[in-house]
N, C-alpha and C positions, 0 to 999 in steps of 0.2 A: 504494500500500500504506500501511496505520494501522497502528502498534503503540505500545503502550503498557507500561510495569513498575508492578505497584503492589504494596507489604508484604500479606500475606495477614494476618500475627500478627508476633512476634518474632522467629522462625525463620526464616519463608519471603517468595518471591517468586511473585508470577504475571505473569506475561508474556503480554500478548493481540498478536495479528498479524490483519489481515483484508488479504485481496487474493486473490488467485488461486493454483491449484492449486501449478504451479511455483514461487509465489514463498514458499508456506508451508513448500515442502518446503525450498527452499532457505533460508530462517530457521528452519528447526528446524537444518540442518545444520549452520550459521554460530554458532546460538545455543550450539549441542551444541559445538563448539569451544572458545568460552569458559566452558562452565560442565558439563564433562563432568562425563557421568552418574553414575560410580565416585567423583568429589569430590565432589559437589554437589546429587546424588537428582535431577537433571534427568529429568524424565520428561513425555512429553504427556498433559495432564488431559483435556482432549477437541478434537477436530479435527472440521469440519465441511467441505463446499466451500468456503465462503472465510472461515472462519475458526478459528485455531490459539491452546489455551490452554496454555500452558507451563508448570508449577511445579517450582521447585528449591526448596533452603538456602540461607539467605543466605550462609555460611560455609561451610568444611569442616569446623571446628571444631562447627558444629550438625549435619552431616551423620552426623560422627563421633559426635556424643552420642547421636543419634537411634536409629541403629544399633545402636552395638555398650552394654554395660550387666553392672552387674556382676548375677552371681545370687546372688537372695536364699536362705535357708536357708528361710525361713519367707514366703513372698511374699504370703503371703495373711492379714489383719489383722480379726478382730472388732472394730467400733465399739461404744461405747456401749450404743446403739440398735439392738444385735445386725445392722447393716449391716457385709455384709463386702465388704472392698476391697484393692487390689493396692497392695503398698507396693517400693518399688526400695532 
């Protein structure tokens, strides 16, 4: 079995695994351990036969941010250039 972690961005992790069925399942299990899914947005990006791509938050702290957010009164913002956009 290969796996590998590398930064997606500032937020996130991606996690690849290649080997066999059994042993994907059992490193999604292992992985989901350390990095559950309620802290951490663990969730499978995509799964193949033998190979398993992983992406979580690096933190629970970006987990948290990502999620949860305050509501804006006015969310929605005219530019300039009469482009409108979502402001938080």
């Amino acid at each position: 079995m290969e796996s590998h972690e590398i930064p997606v961005d500032c937020f996130s992790i991606r996690y690849t695994a290649t080997g066999s069925s059994e042993e994907l399942t059992s490193v999604w299990e292992f992985y989901r351990e350390g990095y559950p899914t309620i802290q951490y947005g663990t969730r499978i990006e995509q799964r193949t036969e033998t190979t398993i791509i992983i992406h979580r938050f690096k933190t629970i702290k970006d987990c948290k941010n990502a999620c949860l957010h305050e509501v804006s009164d006015a969310p929605l913002e005219k530019g300039k250039d009469h482009t409108i956009f979502q402001t938080t």
